[in-house]
C-alpha positions in Angstrom: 21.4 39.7 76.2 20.1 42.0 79.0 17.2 44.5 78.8 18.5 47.5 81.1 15.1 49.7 80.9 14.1 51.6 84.1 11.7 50.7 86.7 9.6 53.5 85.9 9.5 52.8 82.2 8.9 49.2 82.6 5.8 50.0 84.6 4.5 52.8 82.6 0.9 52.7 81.5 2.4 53.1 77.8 4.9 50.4 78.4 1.9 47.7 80.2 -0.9 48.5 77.8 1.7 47.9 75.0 3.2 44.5 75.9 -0.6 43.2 76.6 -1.7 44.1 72.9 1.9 42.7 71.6 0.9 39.5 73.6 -3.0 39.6 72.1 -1.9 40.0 68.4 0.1 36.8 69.1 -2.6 35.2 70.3 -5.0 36.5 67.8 -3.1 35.7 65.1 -2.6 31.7 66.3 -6.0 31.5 67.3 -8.7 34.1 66.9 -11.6 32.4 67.1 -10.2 31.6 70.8 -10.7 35.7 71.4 -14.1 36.1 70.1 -15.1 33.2 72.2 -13.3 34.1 75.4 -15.2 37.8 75.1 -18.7 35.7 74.6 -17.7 33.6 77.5 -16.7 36.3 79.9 -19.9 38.4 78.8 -22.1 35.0 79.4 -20.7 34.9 83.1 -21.2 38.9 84.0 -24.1 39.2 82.4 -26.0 36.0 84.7 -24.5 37.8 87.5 -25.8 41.2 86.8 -29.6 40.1 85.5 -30.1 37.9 88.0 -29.1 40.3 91.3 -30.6 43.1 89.7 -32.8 43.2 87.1 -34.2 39.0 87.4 -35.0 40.3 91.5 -36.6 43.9 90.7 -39.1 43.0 88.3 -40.1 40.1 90.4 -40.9 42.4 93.5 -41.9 45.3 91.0 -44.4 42.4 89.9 -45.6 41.7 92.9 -46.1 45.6 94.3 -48.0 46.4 91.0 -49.8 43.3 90.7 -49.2 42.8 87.4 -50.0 39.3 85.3 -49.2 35.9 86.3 -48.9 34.8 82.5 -46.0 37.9 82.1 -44.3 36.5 84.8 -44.0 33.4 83.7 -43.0 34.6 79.7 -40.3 36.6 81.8 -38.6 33.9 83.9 -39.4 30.9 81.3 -37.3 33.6 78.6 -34.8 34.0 81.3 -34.0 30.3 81.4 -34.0 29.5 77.6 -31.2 32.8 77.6 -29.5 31.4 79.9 -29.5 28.0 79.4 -28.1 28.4 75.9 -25.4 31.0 77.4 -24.5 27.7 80.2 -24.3 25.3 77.2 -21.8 27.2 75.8 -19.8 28.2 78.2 -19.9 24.4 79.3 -18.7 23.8 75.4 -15.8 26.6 75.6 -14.1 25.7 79.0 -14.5 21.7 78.6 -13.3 21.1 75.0 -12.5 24.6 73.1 -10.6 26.2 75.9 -9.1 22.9 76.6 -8.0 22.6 72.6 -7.1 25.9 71.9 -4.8 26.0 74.7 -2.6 23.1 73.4 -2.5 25.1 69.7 -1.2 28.5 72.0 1.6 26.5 74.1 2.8 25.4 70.9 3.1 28.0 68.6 4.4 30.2 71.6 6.9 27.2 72.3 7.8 26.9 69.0 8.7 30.9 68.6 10.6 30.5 71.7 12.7 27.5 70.8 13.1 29.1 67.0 14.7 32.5 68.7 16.5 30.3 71.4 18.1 28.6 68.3 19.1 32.1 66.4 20.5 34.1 69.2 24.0 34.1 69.3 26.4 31.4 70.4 27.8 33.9 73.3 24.7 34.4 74.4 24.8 31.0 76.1 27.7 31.7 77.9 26.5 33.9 80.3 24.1 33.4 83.4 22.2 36.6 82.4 20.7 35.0 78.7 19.9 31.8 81.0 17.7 34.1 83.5 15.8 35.5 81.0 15.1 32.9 78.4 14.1 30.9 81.7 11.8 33.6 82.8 10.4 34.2 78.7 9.9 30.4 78.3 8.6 29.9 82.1 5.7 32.4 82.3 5.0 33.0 78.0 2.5 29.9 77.7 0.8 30.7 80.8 0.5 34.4 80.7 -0.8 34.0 77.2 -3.7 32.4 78.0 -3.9 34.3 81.3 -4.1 37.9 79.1 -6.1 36.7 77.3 -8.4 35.7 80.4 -8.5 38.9 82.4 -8.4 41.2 79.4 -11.7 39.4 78.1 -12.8 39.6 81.9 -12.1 43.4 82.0 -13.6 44.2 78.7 -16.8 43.2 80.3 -16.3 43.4 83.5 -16.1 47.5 82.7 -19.7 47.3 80.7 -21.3 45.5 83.3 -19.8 47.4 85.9 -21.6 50.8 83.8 -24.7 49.3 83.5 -24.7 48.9 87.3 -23.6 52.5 88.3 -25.9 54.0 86.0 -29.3 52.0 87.4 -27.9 52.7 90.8 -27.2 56.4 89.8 -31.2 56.7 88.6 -31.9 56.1 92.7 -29.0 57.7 94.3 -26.1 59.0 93.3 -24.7 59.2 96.8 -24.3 54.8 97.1 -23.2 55.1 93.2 -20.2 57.3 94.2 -19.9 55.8 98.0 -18.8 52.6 95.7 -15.5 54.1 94.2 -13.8 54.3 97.7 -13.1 50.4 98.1 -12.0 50.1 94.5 -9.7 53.1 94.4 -8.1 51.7 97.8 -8.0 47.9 96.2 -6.3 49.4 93.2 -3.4 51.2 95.0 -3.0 48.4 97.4 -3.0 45.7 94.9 -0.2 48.1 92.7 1.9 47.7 95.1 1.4 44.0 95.9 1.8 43.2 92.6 4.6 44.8 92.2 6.1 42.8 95.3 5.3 39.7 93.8 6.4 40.8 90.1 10.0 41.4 92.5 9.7 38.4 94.5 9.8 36.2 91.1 12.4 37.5 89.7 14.3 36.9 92.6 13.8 33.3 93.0 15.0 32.8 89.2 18.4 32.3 89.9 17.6 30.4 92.9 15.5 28.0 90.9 17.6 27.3 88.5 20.0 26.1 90.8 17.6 23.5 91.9 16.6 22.8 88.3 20.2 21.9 87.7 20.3 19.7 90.4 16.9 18.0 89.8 18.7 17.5 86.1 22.3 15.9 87.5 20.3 14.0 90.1 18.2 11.9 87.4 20.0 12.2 84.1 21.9 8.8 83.0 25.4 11.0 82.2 25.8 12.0 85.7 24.9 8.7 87.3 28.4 6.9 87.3 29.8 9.6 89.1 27.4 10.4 91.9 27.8 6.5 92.5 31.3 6.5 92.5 32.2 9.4 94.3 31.3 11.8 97.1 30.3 14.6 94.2 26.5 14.4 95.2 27.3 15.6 98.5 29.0 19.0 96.7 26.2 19.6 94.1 23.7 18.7 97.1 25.2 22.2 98.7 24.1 24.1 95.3 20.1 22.7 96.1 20.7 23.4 99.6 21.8 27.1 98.3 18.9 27.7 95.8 16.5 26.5 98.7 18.2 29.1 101.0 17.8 31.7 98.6 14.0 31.1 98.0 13.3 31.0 101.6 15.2 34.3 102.4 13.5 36.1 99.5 9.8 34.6 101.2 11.4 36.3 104.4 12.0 39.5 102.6 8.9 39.7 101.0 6.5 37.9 103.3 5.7 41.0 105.9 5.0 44.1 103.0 2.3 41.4 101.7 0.4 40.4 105.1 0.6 43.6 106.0 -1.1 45.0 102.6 -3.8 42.3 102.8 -4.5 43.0 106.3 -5.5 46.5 104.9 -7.3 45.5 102.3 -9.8 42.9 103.9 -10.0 43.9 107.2 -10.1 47.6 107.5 -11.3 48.4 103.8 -14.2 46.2 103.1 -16.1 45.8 106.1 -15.8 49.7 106.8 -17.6 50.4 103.4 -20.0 47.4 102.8 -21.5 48.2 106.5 -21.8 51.9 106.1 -23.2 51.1 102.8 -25.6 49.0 104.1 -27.0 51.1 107.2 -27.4 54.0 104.7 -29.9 52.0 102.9 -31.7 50.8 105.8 -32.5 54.3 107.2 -33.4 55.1 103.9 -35.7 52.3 103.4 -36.9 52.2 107.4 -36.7 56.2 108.6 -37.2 58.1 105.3 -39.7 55.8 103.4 -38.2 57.1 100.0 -37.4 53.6 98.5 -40.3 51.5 97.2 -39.6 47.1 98.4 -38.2 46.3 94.8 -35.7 49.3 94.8 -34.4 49.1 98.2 -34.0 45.3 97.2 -32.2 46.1 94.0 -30.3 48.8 95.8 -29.0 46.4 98.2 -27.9 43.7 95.9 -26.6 46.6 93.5 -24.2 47.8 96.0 -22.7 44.7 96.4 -22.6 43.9 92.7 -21.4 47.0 92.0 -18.3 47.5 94.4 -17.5 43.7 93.5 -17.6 44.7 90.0 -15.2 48.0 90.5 -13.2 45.6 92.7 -12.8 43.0 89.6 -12.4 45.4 87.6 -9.4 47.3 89.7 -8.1 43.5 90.1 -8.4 43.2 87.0 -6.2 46.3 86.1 -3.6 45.4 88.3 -3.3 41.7 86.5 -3.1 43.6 83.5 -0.4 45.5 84.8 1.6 42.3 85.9 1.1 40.6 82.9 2.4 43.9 81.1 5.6 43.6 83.3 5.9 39.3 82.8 5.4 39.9 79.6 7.9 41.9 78.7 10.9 39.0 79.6 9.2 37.2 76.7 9.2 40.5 74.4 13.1 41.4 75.1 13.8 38.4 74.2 11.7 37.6 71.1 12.9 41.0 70.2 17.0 40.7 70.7 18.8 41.1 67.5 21.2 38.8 67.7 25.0 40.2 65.9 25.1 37.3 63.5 21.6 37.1 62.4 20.8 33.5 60.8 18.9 35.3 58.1 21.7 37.5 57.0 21.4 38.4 53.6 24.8 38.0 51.5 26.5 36.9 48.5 26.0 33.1 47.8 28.9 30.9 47.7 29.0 27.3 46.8 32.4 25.9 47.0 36.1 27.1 48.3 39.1 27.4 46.8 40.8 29.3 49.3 40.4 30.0 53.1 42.7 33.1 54.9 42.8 34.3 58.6 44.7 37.9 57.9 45.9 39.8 61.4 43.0 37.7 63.4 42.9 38.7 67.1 39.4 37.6 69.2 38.6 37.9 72.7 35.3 36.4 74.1 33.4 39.4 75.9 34.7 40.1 79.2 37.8 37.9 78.5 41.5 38.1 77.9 42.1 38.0 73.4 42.4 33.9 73.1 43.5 34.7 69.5 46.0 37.2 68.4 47.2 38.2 64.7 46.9 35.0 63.6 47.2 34.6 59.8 47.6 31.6 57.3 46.0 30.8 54.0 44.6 27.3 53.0 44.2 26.5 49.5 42.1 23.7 47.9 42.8 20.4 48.3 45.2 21.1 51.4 44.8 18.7 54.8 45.7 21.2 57.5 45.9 20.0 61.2 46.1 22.9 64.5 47.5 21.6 67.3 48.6 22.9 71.1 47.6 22.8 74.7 44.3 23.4 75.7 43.0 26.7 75.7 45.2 28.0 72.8 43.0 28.9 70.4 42.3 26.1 68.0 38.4 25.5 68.7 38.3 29.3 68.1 39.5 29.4 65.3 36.6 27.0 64.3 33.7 28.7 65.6 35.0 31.9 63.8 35.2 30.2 60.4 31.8 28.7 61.1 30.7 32.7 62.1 29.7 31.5 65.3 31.3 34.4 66.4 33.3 37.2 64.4 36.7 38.0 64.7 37.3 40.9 67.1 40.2 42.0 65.0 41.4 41.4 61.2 39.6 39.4 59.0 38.7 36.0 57.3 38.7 35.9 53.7 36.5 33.3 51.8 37.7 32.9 48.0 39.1 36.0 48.7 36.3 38.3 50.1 36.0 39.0 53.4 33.4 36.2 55.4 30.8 39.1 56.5 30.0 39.6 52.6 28.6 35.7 52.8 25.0 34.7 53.8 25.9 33.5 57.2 23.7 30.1 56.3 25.5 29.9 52.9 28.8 29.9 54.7 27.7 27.2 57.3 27.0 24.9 54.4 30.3 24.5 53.3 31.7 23.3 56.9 31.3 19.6 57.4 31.7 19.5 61.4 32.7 17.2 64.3 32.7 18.9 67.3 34.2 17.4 70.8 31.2 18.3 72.6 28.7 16.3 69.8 25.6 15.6 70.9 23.2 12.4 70.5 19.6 13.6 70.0 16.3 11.4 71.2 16.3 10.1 67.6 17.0 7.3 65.2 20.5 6.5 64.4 19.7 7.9 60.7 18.1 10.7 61.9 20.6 11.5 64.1 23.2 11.2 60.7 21.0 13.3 58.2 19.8 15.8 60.3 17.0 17.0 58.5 13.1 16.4 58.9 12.4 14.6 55.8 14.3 11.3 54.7 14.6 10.8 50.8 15.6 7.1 50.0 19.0 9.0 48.8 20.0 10.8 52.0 19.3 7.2 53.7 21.4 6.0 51.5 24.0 8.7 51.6 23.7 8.2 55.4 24.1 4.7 55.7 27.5 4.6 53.2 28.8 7.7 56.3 28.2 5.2 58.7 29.8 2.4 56.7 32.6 4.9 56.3 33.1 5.5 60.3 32.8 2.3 61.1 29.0 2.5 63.0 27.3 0.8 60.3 27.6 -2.7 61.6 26.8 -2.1 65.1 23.8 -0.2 63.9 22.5 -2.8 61.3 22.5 -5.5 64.1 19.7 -4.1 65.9 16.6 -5.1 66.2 15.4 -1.9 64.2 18.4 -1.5 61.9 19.6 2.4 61.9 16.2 2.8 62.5 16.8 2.3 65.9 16.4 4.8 68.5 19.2 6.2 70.1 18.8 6.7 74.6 16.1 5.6 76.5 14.7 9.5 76.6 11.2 8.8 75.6 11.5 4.6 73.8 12.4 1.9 76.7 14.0 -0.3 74.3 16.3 2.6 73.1 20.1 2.3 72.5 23.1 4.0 74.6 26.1 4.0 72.2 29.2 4.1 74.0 31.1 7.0 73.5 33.6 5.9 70.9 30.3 4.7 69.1 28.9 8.1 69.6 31.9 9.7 68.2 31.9 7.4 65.0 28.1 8.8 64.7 29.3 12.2 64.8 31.7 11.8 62.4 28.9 10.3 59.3 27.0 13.2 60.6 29.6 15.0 59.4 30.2 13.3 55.8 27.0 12.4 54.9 26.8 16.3 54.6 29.6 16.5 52.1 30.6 19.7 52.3 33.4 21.5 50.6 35.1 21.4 54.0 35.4 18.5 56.7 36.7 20.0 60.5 37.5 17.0 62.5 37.3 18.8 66.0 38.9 16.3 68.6 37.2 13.2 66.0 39.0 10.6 68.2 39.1 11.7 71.2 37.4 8.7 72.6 38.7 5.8 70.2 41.4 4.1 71.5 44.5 3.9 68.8 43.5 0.8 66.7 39.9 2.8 66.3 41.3 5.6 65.6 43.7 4.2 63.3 40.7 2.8 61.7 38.9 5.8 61.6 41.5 7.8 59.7 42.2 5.0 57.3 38.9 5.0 56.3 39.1 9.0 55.9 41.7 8.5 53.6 40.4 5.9 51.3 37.2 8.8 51.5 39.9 11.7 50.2 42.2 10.4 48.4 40.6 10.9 45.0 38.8 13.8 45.6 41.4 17.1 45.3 38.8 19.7 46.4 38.1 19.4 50.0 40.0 20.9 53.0 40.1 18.8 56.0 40.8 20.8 59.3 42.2 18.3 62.0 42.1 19.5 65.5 43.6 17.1 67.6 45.8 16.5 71.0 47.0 13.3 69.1 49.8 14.5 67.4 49.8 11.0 65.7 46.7 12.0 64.0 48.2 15.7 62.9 51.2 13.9 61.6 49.3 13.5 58.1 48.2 16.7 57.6 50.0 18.5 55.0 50.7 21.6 57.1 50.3 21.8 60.5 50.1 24.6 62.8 51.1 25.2 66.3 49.2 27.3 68.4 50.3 28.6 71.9 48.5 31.5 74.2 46.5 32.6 71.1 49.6 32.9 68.4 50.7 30.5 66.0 54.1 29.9 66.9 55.1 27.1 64.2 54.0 25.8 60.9 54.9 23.4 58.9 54.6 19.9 57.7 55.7 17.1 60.6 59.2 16.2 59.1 59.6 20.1 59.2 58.1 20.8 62.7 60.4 18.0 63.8 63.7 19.4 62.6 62.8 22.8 64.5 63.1 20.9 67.8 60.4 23.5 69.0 57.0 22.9 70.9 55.8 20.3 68.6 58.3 18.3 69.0 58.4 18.4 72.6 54.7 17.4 72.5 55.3 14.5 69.6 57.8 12.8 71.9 56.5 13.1 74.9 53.1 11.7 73.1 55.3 9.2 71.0 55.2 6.1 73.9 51.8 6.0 73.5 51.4 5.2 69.6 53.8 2.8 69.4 52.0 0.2 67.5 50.3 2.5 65.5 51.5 2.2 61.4 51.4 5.9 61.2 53.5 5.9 57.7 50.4 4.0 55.8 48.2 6.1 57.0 50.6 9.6 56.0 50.4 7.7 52.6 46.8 7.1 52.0 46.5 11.0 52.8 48.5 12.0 50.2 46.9 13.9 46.8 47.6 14.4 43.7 47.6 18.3 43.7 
């Protein structure tokens, strides 16, 4: 998830006038009567400045040397004001309540594209510091940069016609203060290059450094981590990553901060003063010794110069903003633009149900890793209750996450119904997985929202939802509320919101996973916080679920061997290898790995009726 491009390509002219046009069409294309405005509103503001230093003064004092008319005087300046006053109404109606408006509508379609790619890339992109650096920088700078193009290229649009219209009057009385202008803007230009260039470097920098202290601001003040930095001496530790990020902000100020005085010492000392002054004693011996200049040119003249070499200035400013924004905005187009190797959108066949599930010679390493899988191969037909057990870090989530195509197999293959799991849309294949992962998560929402999971609520998905709590045994705590299922779940954004514990939060995962209904149910780690009678409950209401219905595989992942024990196959897993197989009367009599785990979990589930439960599990092939 990295865009390796050179330094010299990323700061081509190509390259900057190409990411600021990609940034206007977005723009355009979520708000264009926000551009059309912005270019009235930039062309209102130069084009006060200009009339009234140049063109408002000299026919005033052209008036007054060639005695003309009182009456066109006074048409002239009472026409101004009426101009002007409607151009200062509307600007006053664009920045204080259009502006204002539009820029809510940008930040959220932007947001919106952002969080929509964020939620396509792939899984394995979040596993790495480098996808985290640049979404950070994408999602940082993309709202404000928007509106920022959008700014200084309107600005530069008419900042360049003004700054015409200037030379060329100047030009008509002397070419030599026309061209005497360029020198301050050509020197602006190269120094502000180079500063922005420091700064574009100095950012980037600190991204790493910030995030450090955004992930301590986040442990400092979320609920989850509160228990512990109580209870412990932890705070102290992650206090050492703030005091690092800080440390690495500051350095990079220390590297940075002496290229940057220095460059702005040129530029506003030596440059300006040297030019404007020159400028201005050219004009006075022209005016005073030579007598060539009549009172309203010399006037004009002297406001022109300064208008003018502000005007080139802006305008040189201007191209150098352009030229960060081109290099800013190209976080936010690598990432927009990253193809991501299992697309969402992949086209495929469709496929509705499963008979049959095969992992054939399937080895997978995550990048950068040793294999975690290796020629692992099994076949699952329908109707079959298969459970994988082992240590931690043998594989069995993996095999998950492949099946679910968060991630393809590095070798072999997985065959759906008998064709290979690439030949699926990826979305169609996701539909058929009923999950509960160990690491579920409880969003901001109501408890039926956060068991449907979609945006709109038929009366028969509440329904369906409410009979998956009732199944997992969350329905009753739920319907005791104050607001029913209704209810929402933390005190994110709702004061009166409800924190589950988290064997509640587990039972929640699990309807999340049935009210889906899928042709397949994985149960990763489903009980991992229930102690053994809730647990016990939970898989006896499973199998009063099951037991009737033939067609579903149930994938049981589970350090609670008393939980595998009513599978109808299980499979061992150890270093990435299946290594045993069989049911648990068959896996016992092997006096292998499983068995040694069984026992040596066997104290623990003493009370537990496991021989019910293997009955209610049983089906009717």
């Amino acid at each position: 998830m990295s865009n390796k491009t050179s330094k010299s390509k990323d700061s081509s002219l190509w390259v900057i006038i190409r990411n600021n046009t990609y940034m206007l069409r977005i723009i355009y294309s979520i708000t264009p009567g926000r551009v059309f405005a912005k270019l009235l509103d930039a062309f209102a503001d130069y084009f006060s400045w200009v009339f009234f230093s140049i063109i408002f003064v000299r026919f005033l004092l052209d008036a007054l040397e060639n005695h003309r008319s009182y009456s066109s005087v006074v048409v002239f300046v009472m026409g101004s004001m009426a101009v002007f006053g409607l151009l200062t109404l509307f600007s006053s109606w664009y920045n204080q309540r259009y502006a204002r408006f539009t820029e809510q509508k940008l930040y959220h379609a932007i947001s919106m594209k952002l969080f929509k790619k964020a939620s396509t890339v792939d899984v394995g992109c979040y596993e790495y510091p480098q996808f985290y650096d640049q979404y950070t920088r994408a999602a940082s700078e993309a709202n404000v940069r928007a509106v920022r193009i959008l700014d200084d290229m309107a600005g530069l649009i008419t900042n360049i016609g003004a700054a015409i219209f200037v030379m060329v009057t100047m030009a008509q009385i002397d070419p030599f203060v026309a061209l005497f202008t360029f020198f301050p803007v050509v020197a602006n230009f190269i120094i502000g290059t180079k500063t922005n260039k420091i700064s574009f470097q100095h950012s980037q920098d600190d991204v790493p450094h910030n995030r450090k202290l955004g992930y301590v601001n986040r442990v400092v003040f979320l609920q989850k981590y509160a228990k512990e930095i109580r209870l412990s001496r932890i705070f102290d530790v992650v206090k050492n990553l703030y005091d690092d990020g800080a440390a690495g902000i500051l350095a990079n100020v220390k590297k940075y901060m002496r290229r940057s005085i220095l460059l702005q010492f040129i530029k506003v000392v030596l440059i300006y003063p040297l030019v404007f002054e020159g400028v201005w004693l050219y004009v006075a011996w022209r005016a005073i010794i030579e007598r060539d200049l009549s009172i309203a040119d010399a006037a004009m003249l002297a406001n022109a110069i300064v208008v003018a070499s502000n005007l080139l200035t802006y305008m040189m400013d201007g191209f150098v903003k352009v030229a960060e924004n081109g290099l800013y905005i190209a976080n936010l187009r690598g990432f927009l633009a990253y193809k991501p190797q299992i697309a969402e959108d992949q086209p495929g066949r469709d496929i509705t149900s499963l008979d049959s599930i095969e992992f054939r010679h399937v080895s997978f390493a995550y990048e950068g890793s040793e294999p975690v899988l290796q020629n692992v191969s099994f076949t699952l037909q329908q109707g079959r209750k298969v459970a994988l057990v082992g240590h931690n870090g043998a594989g069995k989530t993996t095999i998950i996450k492949l099946l679910l195509r968060l991630y393809d197999a590095t070798e072999g293959e997985i065959l759906l119904n008998g064709r290979n799991i690439r030949e699926y849309s990826v979305q169609r294949v996701r539909r058929l997985f009923g999950v509960v992962f160990q690491d579920f998560q409880v969003f901001s929402l109501s408890a039926v929202e956060n068991v449907a999971m979609v945006e709109e609520m038929s009366d028969k998905l509440r329904e369906k939802s409410i009979s998956a709590m009732k199944t997992s045994g969350i329905y009753d705590k739920l319907a005791n509320l104050p607001h029913g299922t209704d209810s929402t779940l933390t005190r994110e954004f709702d004061s009166e919101g409800v924190v589950l514990s988290k064997g509640q939060v587990q039972k929640l995962a699990i309807a999340r996973a049935l009210v889906k209904d899928a042709p397949t149910l994985i149960l990763d780690e489903p009980s991992s916080a229930l102690d053994p009678v809730a647990e016990h409950e939970i898989f006896e209401a499973l199998a009063r679920t099951y037991e009737h219905d033939a067609n579903k595989i149930v994938f049981l992942i589970s350090h609670r061997l008393s939980a595998a024990i009513m599978a109808d196959t299980i499979y061992v897993l150890d270093n990435g290898s299946v290594v045993e197989r069989g049911s648990h009367e068959e896996l016992m009599g092997l006096n292998g790995l499983y068995r040694t785990m069984y026992t040596k979990q066997a104290e623990k589930y003493r009370d537990l009726d496991e021989s019910s439960t293997v009955a209610k599990w049983e089906v009717n092939a």
